[in-house]
N, C-alpha and C positions, 0 to 999 in steps of 0.2 A: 321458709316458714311464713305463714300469713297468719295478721291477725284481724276477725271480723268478730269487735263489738258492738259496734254499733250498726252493720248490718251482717244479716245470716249468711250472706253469699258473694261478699264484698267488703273494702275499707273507705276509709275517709277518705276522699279522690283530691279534695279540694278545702281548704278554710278560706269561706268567702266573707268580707268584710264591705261590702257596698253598698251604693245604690242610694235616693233618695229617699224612696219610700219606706227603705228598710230605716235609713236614720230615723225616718220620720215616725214610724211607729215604734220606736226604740222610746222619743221622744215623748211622745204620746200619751204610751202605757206605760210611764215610768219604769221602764225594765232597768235603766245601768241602775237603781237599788239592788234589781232581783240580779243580776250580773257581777257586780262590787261584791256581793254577799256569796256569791258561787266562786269567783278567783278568790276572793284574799291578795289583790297584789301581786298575782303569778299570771301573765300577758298570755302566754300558750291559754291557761284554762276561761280565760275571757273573753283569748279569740277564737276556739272551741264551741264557747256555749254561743257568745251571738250566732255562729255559723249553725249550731245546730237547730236551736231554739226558733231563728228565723227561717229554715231550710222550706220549702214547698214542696206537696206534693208527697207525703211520705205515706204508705201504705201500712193497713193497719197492722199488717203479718211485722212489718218493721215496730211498729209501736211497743206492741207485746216483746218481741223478742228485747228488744231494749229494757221495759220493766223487768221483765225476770231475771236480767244482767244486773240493771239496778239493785234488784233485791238482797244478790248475791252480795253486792258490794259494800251495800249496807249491816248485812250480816255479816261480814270480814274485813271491817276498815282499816285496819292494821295494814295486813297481806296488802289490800290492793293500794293505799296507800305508799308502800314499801313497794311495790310493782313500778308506778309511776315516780318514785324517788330514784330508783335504777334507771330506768327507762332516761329518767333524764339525766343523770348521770353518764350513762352513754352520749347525751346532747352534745360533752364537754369536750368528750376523749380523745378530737386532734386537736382541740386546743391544746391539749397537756404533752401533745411529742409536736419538738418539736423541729424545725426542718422543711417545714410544708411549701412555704417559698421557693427553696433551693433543691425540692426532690424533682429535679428537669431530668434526669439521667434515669434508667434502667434498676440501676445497683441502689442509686437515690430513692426510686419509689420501694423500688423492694423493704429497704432498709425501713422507712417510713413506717410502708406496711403493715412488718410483720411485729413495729412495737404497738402502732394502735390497735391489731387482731389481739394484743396480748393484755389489753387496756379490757377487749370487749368480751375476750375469753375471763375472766375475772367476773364480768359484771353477767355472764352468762350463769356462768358455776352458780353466783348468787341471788340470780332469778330461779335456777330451779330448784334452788334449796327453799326457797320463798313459798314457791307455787307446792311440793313436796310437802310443806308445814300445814297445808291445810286440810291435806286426806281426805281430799274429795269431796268436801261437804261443800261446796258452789256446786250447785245444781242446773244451774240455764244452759240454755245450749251453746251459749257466747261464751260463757265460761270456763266451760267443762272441755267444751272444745280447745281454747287455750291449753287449759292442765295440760290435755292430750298429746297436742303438739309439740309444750317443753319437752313434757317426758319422752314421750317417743324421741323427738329430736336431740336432745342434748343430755344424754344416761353418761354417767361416768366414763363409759367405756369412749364416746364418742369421742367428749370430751379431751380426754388423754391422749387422743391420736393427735388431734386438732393439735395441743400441746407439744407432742413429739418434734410434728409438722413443723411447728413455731422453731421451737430450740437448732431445729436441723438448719432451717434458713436463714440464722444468725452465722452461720458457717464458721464454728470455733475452728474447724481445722482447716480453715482455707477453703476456696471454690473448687472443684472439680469440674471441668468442662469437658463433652468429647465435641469431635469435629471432623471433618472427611478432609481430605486432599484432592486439590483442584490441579490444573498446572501450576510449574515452577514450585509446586509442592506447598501453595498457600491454604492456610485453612477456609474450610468453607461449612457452613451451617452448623456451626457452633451451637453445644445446646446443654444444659444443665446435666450433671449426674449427680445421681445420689453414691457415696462412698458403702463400700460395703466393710460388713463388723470385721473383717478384716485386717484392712488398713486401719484402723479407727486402733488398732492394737497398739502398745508403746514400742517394742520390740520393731514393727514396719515402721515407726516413725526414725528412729534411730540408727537404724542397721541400712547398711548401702544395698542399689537393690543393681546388679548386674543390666537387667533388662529393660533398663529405664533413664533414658537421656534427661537430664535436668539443665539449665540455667541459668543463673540470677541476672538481676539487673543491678547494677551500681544505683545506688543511694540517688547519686547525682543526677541521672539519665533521666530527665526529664520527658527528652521523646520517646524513649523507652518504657516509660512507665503509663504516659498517654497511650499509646497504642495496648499496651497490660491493660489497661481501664475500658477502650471500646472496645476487645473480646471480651472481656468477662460482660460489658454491657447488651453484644450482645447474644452470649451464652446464658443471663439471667434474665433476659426478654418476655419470654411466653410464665415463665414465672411469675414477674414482678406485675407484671399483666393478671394471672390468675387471680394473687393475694392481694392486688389492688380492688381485683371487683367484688372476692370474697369480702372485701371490708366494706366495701361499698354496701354490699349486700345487705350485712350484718347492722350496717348505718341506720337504712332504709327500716329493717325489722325496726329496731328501737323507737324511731323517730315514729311510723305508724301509731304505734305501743304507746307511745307518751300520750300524742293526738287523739288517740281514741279513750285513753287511760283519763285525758284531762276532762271529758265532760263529766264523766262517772265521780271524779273527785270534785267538778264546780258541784254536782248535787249531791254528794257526800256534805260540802262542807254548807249548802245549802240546809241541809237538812239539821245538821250538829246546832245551826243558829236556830230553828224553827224551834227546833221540841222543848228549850225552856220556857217558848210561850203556849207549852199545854193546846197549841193549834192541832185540830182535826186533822188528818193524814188519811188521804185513799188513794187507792189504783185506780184513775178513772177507766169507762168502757170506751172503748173508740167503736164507732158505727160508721159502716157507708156512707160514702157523700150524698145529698139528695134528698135524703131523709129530711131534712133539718129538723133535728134532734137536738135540743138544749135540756135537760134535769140535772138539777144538782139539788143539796140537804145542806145547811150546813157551814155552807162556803165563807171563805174568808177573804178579804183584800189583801193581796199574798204583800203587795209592795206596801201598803203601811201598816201592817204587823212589822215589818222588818224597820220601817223608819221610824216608828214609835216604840216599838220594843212593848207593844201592848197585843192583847184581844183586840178583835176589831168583832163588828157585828156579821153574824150571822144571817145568811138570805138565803130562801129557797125559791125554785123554778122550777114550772116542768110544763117545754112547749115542744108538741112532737108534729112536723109537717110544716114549721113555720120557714118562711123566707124572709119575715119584715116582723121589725121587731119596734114599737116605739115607745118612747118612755118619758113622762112628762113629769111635772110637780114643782112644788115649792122650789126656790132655789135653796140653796147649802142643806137640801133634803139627801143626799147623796149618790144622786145618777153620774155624776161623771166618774165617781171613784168606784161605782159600781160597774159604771161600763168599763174603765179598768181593769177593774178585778178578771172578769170573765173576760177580756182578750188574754191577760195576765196565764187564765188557767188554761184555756184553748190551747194557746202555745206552748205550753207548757205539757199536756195533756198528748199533743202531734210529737213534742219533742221526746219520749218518752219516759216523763217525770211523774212521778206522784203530785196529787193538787191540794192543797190546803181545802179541804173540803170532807163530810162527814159519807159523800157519795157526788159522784160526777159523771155524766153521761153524754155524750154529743159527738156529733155526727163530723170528720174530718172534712177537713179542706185544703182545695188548692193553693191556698195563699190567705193572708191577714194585713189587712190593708186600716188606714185609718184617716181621716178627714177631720182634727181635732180643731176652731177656731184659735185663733193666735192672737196675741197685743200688738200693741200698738208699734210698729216699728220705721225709725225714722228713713232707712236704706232705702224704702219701700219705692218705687219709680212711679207705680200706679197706685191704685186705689186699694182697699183693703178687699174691695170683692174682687177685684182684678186677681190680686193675690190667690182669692179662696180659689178661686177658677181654675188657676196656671197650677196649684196644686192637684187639684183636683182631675185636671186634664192627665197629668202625671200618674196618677193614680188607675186613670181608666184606660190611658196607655199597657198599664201591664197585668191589669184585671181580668179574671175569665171566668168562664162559668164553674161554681162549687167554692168561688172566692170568698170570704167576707170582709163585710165595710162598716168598720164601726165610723161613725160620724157624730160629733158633738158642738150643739149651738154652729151647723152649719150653716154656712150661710145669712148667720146673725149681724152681718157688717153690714148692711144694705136695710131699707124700710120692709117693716113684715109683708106686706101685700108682692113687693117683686122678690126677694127673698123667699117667701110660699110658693112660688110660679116657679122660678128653677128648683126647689127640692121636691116638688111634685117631681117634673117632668125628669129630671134625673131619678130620684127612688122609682117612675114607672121602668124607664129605660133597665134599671140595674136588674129588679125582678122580671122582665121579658126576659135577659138572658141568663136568669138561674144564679145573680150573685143573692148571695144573703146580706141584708143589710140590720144594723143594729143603730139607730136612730134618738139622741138627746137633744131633746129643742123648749124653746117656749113661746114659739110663734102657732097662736091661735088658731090662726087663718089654716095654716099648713095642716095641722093636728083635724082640725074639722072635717076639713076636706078628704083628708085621710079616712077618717073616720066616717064620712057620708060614703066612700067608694071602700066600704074593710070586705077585703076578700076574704077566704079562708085561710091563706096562709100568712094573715094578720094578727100581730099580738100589741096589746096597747095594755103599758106597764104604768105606776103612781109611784113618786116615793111616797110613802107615807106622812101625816103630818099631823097632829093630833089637835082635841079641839083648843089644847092651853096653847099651839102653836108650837107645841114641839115637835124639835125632829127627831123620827126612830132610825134615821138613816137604813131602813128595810124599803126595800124594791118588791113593790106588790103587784098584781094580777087588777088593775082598775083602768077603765075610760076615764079621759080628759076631765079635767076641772075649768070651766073658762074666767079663771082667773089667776092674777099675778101673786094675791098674797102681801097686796102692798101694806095692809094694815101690820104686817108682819115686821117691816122694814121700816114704819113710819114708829112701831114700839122701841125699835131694834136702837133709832137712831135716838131717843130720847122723848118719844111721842109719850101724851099719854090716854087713861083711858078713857071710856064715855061715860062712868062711874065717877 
């Protein structure tokens, strides 16, 4: 049996947890909020969602078939819930027999075997009474697919063989072995029988049977009873072999099941925290790469709604062709948590989630990379731009073209004039070869120059900032201001006015 929910023609191969640049955009875009909020506390569904969430490269046919899995799940939280409560209750099932150390023998794994096949026979019965409960109404084809496979796979009837199977290979009436005769009349290739309803009678158990040599072994006979133990071992050979990979089998189904079950329940339980904050909910569109396609209506800062337990503001955008995106303005006007935001939904968007957004539209990509400035840190060996570099080096290490770069106050560790000369020359380099870069700064120099060379597939964003000096924290569609705003900061700190 396979299960593909999170791809149409395949499973979860791998849960990857690495890398620097993955940490680093983890860090970034404050994701372990949106992570914390999608486990609750359960490790599988955390290591799940970073794996999925940060994956590359995912195709749009994958994206779709993911939301309409989502949908489903959403619409039957209970069921799939209860799906992934099983599933990992199977996780447990040779911890609970136990033996596992000591099954080195034939007749040892058999025995092993056939009580955890009876552990996963239970928890099977109770999967498809689960899936059975919901008459069909999941609709995706991840889903539905599923149904299909319980049902068809494991119908009562199946079922009860499996069971017979079980009870037989506990051998209440003792092993039956047949075997050939070698010279000197040794047994040779010993091999399991099944007893026929026959024997299995009281009457043959009781009654002497003329045609049949019997005899015991004394209690005491200890080398007699070793040698009783390596033929039955290996008359239950190809057996205990069968039901060992049977459960292996059976292991694998489940353990898939939970893995694939756990992102569906991170954005289950993502979703259960969102909707008391009255936050917008859409399917976003996934579009070819290339495009650079950005629209949204709407949108929210997914990661502090959830740390504030508030609304946050609402932004629109709509940049279709772009590869360079820059965004200036007052400070604590809201560019960094706006650039946030939108890596936030990107990701999210590729991973196949719904985005806190009233509509969302934009173009996939091969990877999400980030270049955020950092504090002051004592470890440091070089200098802080040394630093900015060695990451950034890092970053272009494993960048390619259809990637995106968000970057914020890059480069800011250094004087604005040679700081402007490397974010030129790097933002040229990244648009020659087709990365998308999304761009927070307040170096002048940089911004002009940009703005003396704005090609077409240039967007120059403002926060907004009003004439009393306040901020709307909205990301607007405006050319550069060349100024800091310092009268802003000199009220801020206790200044007063020219009145």
């Amino acid at each position: 049996m396979r299960v593909n929910l999170l791809f149409p023609d395949g499973g979860l191969t791998e849960i990857k947890r690495n890398g620097n640049s993955q940490a680093a955009v983890v860090e970034d875009l404050d994701l372990e909020t949106i992570f914390a909020t999608m486990s609750k506390g359960d490790e599988l569904i955390e290591q799940v969602v970073w794996s999925v969430i940060l994956e590359r490269s995912v195709p749009v046919e994958v994206i779709l078939f993911r939301q309409q899995v989502l949908q489903d799940v959403l619409a039957e939280p209970e069921t799939c819930r209860k799906i992934y409560e099983i599933a990992s209750e199977a996780g447990q099932a040779e911890r609970k027999v136990y033996g596992g150390l000591f099954a080195r023998t034939p007749s040892a794994r058999l025995f092993r075997s056939v009580r955890v096949l009876n552990v996963y026979l239970a928890l099977l019965r109770e999967l498809t009474e689960t899936v059975l409960k919901t008459g069909g109404r999941m609709s995706s084809k991840g889903m539905s697919s599923f149904e299909n496979t319980i049902i068809d796979n494991l119908n009562e009837q199946y079922l009860a063989s499996v069971d017979e199977q079980l009870k037989y290979l506990t051998f209440p009436d003792g092993v039956l072995l047949g075997a050939r005769l070698a010279q000197r009349s040794e047994g040779r290739g010993y091999r399991l029988l099944r007893r026929n309803d026959g024997y299995k009678k009281w009457w043959d158990r009781v009654s002497p049977r003329t045609n049949r040599q019997t005899f015991r072994i004394a209690p005491r006979d200890e080398s007699g009873g070793r040698i009783l133990a390596e033929i039955q071992d290996q008359g239950v050979f190809e057996a205990a072999e069968a039901v060992l990979c049977a459960a292996q089998h059976i292991k694998g189904f489940f353990a898939t099941l939970r893995s694939e079950m756990a992102f569906y329940i991170g954005c289950l339980n993502f979703y259960e925290a969102i909707v008391p904050l009255n936050a917008p909910i859409c399917w976003p569109i996934p579009l070819p790469p290339r495009e650079g396609v950005l629209r949204f209506s709407g949108h929210w800062a997914t990661a502090l709604a959830l740390r504030t337990g508030m609304p946050t503001v609402a932004n629109d955008l709509g940049v279709d062709g772009v590869l360079r995106v820059v965004i200036t303005g007052a400070n604590s006007g809201g560019k960094s948590t706006w650039l946030r935001s939108v890596g936030q939904s990107m990701l999210m968007m590729q991973a196949g989630m719904f985005v806190l957004a009233d509509s969302f539209n934009a173009s996939i990509f091969d990877g999400l990379y980030t270049h955020f400035s950092r504090g002051e840190d004592q470890n440091l060996i070089g200098g802080r731009l040394d630093e900015e570099l060695s990451r950034l080096s890092g970053v272009i290490d494993e960048i390619s073209p259809d990637s995106i770069l968000l970057m914020n106050e890059s480069f800011s560790s250094t004087n604005e004039l040679e700081g402007s000369a490397v974010a030129e020359e790097v933002l040229g380099a990244l648009s020659e070869a087709g990365v998308r870069c999304f761009l927070v700064t307040h170096m002048h120099q940089l911004v002009a120059g940009l703005q003396a060379a704005a090609q077409k597939g240039d967007r120059f964003l403002i926060a907004e900032r009003r004439a009393d000096a306040q901020r709307t924290y909205r990301i607007l569609v405006g050319y550069p201001q060349a100024t800091s705003f310092a009268y802003d900061l000199y009220q801020k700190i206790g200044g007063f006015g020219s009145g």
